[in-house]
Structure formats: C-alpha cells, structure tokens
N, C-alpha and C positions, 0 to 999 in steps of 0.2 A: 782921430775922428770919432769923439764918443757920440754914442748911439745907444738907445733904448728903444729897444723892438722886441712886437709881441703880436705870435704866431697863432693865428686860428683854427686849429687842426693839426692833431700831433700825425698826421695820418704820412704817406711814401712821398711825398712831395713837398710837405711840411715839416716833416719830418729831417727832409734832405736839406731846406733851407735854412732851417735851426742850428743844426750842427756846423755845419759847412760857416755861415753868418758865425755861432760861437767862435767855431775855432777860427778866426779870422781876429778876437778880438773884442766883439758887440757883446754888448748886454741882451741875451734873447731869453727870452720865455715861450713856453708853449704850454697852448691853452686847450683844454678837449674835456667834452663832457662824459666820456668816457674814465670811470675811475679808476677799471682797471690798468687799464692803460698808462693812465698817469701817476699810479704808485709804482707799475714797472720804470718805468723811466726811472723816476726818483731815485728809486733802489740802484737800477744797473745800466744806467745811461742811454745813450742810442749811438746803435755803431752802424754805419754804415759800410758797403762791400761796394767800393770806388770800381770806376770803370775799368781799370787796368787789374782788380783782384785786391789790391791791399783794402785792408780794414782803417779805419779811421772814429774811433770811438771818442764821445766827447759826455762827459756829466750835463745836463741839463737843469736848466730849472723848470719846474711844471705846475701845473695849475688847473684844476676847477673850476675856481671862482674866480675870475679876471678884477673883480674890487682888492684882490690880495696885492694885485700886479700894483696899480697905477695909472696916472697918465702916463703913456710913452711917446715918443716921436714916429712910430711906425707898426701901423697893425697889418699885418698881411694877413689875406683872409685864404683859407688855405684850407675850402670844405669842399664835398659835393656840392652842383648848384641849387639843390633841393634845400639844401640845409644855409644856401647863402644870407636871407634874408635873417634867419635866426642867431644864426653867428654875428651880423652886424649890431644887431639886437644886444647880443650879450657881449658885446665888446665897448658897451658906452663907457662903464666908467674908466675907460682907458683911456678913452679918445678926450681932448682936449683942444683946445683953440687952437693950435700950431701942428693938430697930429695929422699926418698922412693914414690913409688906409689905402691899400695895393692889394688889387686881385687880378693875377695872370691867369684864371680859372678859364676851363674849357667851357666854348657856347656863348648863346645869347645870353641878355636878361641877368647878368653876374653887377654889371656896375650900374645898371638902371636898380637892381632891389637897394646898394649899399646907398647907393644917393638915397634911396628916398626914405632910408632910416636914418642916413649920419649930415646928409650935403652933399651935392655934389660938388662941391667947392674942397670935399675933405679928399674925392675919390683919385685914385691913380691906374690907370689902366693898361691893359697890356697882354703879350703874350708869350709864350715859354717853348721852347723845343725840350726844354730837360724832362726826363721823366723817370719812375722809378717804381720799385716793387715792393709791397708790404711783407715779407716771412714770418716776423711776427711782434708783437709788441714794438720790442727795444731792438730787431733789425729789419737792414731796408738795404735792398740792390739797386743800386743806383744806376741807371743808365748812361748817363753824360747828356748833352745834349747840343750837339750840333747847328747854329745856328743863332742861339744863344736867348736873348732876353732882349725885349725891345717894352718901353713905358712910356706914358705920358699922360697927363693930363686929361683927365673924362668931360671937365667945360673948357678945355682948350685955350686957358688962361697963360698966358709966358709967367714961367713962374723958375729961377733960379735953384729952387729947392729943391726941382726933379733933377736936377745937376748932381745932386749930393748924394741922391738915392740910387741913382747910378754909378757911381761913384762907390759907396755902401756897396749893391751888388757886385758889382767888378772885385773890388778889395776881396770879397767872398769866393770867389774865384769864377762867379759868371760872367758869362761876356756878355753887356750890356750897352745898348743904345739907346737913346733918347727917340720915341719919336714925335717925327714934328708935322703938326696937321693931326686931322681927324684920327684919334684912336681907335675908333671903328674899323677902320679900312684893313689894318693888321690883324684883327680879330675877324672880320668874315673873311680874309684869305686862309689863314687858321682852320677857319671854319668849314671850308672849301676840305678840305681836308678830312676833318673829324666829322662830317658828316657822311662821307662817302665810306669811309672807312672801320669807323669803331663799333659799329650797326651791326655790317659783315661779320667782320671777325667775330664779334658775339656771337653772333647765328651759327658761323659755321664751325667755330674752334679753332680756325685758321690760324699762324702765324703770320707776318707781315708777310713774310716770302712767299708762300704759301698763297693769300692772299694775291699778290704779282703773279704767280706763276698760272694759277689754275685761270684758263682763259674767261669762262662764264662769270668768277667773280671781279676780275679785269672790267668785262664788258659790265658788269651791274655798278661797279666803283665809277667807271668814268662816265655813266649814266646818271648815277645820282649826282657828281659833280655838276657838269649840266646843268641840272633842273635847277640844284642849287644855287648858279651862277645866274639864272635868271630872275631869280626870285630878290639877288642883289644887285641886279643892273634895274630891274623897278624900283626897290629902292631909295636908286640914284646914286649907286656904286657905280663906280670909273675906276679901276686897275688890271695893270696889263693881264694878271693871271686869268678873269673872268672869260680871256679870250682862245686860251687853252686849259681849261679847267682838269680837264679829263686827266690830260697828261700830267697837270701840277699834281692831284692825288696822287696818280699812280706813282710818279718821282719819290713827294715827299711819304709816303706809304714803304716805300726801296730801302728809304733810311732804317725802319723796325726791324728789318733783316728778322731774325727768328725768336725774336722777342713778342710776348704777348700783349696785346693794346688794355687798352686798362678796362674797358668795357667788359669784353673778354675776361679781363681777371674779376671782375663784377659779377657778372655770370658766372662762374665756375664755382665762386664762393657762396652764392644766395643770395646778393648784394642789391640793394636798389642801384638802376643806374642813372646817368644824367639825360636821357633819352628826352626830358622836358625841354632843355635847355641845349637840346643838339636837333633832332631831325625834325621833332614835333615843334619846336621852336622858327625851323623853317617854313612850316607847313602854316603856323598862325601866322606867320607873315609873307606866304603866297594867297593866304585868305585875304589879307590885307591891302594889299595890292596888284591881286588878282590874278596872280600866277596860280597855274594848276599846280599841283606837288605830289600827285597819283604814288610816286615810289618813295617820297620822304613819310608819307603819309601810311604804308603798307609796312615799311620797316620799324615804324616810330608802334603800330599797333603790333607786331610780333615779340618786338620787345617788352610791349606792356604785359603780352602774353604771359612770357617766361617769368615776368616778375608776379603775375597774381600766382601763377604755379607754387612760385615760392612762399606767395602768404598762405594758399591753402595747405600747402606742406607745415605752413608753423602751427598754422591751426589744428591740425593734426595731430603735431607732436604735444604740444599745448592739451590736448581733448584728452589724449594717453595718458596724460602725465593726473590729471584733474577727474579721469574715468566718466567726463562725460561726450557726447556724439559728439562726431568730426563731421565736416562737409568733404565729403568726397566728390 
C-alpha cells in the first residue's frame, strides 16, 4: 500500500506519527519551520520511548521548504491551532488534486482555517486519544492512546478513499475508525473534554490524578463541562455524552493518570497555548448563540494572563541582551 505523506510539524505528536507511519513502511516526511530542529533530525533521527519503555528509532526525512517534498497523497497537519492556518498555507505546493489533508488537532476552528486555504473537499477530520511528550528535538515519550483514532470527511461527502487512510493508520499501528455522519460531533465531545480540563491543569500544575482527586478542581472540571455542553446543544449538538458531561471529563481526565496535559507542558515551557481554539473558542460561540460561558470566559483570560507574562519576560531578556529599557 504505497503511500506518500507529509507531516506539518515535526513537534510530540507529529513527531510520533512520522516515525510510527515510517517504520510501518510509508514514505513520510516532516515538515517544520524550525531549522534547528530539522537538521537534528536529519542528523540523528527521532526515537521515540514506546508506552511499554522500549525505544524505537527511525531516520526521517525532513524539511523546511515543503516545494522540496512534492505533491503527496496525504498532508497531516500536525501544529498548534494558532499556527493552523499558516501550516495549511505552506503546505500548498504539496497538495495536489487527489491529496487529502488530515487534522486530528485539539479544539475548534482547526478544519474551518484548512478548508478555507486548501477546500474543504481536500479536508479530513477527526480525533485522537494518542498523545505524547517533547524531551527534545530528536526524542519524544509517547503515551499510547487508548481509544484510538476516528476520521472522516469535513463535507461529509461518501468517499472510499477515507477507507484507505484508515487503513494507512491502522497498518501504523493506530486503531482507527471511520466516522460516519457529522465530524463535528467527535470533536466537541473531544472537546467536552479539553476544555474542562487542559485550562486546570495549566493553572494549577496538576497532574491528571491530581486533577480527579483534589475535590474543588473535580467540582470546576465538571462545571466547565456543563457550561460547555450547553453551548453545544445551542448549537444543535445531540450526543448522549452532552447529557452527563461532568462525569465524561472526569472519566476521560482518569485516563492521564499522572501524566502531564500538554497545556501544562505549554506553560511550564513559556509556550503559547491553544487557549484560542479551546475555551475562548467556546466562549465566541456562546456569544453566538447566546449562552453565557462566565467560566470558559475567566479561564480563557488567565491563560492569556500567563502567556503575556511570558512575552514581557522575553522582552526583558531581549532589552538585557540589546542594553536597552525593558517593561516591567
């Protein structure tokens, strides 16, 4: 089953799909505009540190300039969602009449930017339980991910070729389904999820466990769930979870066991987060359709907090380095 696929973000997830898809077979590249990063590769490959402890190292090919690559059959877009619409941007001259583009990216707003650079007739959607951790350039801890991968179609077109992509995943060693009907609906359960939860755990340092156990942040997680589930039954979400929201976070939250959420690994690093495309994302769409969203709202601006903290820290270090005034 040859295949040509090409990766947008060599980053913990992208990362983990490259290798994994490589050593399965596929022709992968990974694409990042980072150059550090991608003469590490080149140089000393990317190993990943499998769920079970073994390593699994694989040579990659890597890239800068995506005109190097080609047209492929499969771009998976594999950035933060801040950086979605620019990634789709720089992935044209790959994309070709027949190519798919696949984003299982956290939040809203990930397959409405790709549509409205490439087509939506190009886009494949979807969602991921896998998840993993950057150490550094060339390694990455991989989580596994329970649950697996589910894809389909962003215009809901029957199209036999999502067959093959799953297909492709699976071979890679994801367990992948097809879904069928509205792609959305997978992603704001998903979402039910990541908003109640990735927020917290930045704020507080929490672990997932951690997270469960301490009651007050319990009662804030199944609180923002909620609000969140109402903001998707306006709408015009209909799934069973929307009817016990609370409890699906805390559940799907139980899985992270003592692992860090990646927001969390966002913050600790200096990192912008996706806070656009997660709670503040709910919040323009309680505007929308006229749900209050008081604590999506609260959480979405503390994060913004910690993240200008971080720009006036660079401007700082920046002023130091240049000897002239900082803003304190």
């Amino acid at each position: 089953m040859g295949m040509r696929i090409a990766i947008m973000g060599a980053g913990a997830l992208g990362g983990t799909f490259g290798v994994l898809m490589a050593d399965a077979g596929f022709d992968v590249t990974l694409v990042d505009v980072d150059v550090a990063k991608i003469e590490a590769i080149r140089a000393e490959g990317l190993t990943l540190i499998m769920p079970d402890g073994t390593r699994k190292t694989h040579m990659m090919a890597a890239t800068t300039d995506p005109s190097e690559v080609g047209i492929v059959d499969l771009v998976q877009i594999s950035v933060k969602g801040y950086h979605t619409a620019s990634a789709a941007e720089l992935a044209r001259p790959m994309v070709g009449p027949d190519t798919y583009v696949l984003s299982v990216q956290n939040g809203l707003k990930n397959l409405q930017r790709i549509a409205a650079v490439l087509g939506e007739e190009k886009v494949i959607g979807g969602v991921t339980a896998h998840s993993a951790m950057p150490l550094s350039h060339t390694l990455i801890k991989y989580n596994g991910g329970l649950g697996g991968i589910y894809i389909g179609r962003y215009d809901r077109t029957e199209d036999p070729g999502v067959d093959r992509l799953v297909e492709v995943l699976n071979a890679a060693g994801f367990e992948t389904h097809r879904i069928q009907g509205d792609v959305r609906i997978p992603i704001w359960r998903k979402l039910l999820a990541n908003i109640s939860c990735n927020a917290v755990a930045a704020l507080t340092g929490f672990t997932g466990s951690q997270l469960v156990g301490f009651e007050p942040t319990n009662t804030l997680i199944r609180a923002l769930a909620e609000e969140t589930a109402e903001v998707a039954r306006a709408q015009g979400f209909d799934f069973a979870e929307l009817d016990y929201a609370g409890d699906f976070a805390i559940r799907a939250l139980s899985g992270v066991g003592d692992n860090k959420i990646s927001m969390l690994q966002d913050i600790e690093a200096g990192r912008r987060t996706e806070i656009d495309t997660l709670n503040l994302a709910v919040v323009e769409r309680g505007e929308e359709y006229g749900v209050d969203t008081p604590l999506n709202w609260m959480i979405g601006i503390l994060i913004q907090a910690h993240e200008q903290r971080f720009a006036w820290e660079r401007e700082a270090k920046a002023a130091e380095v240049t000897g002239t005034n900082a803003r304190t």
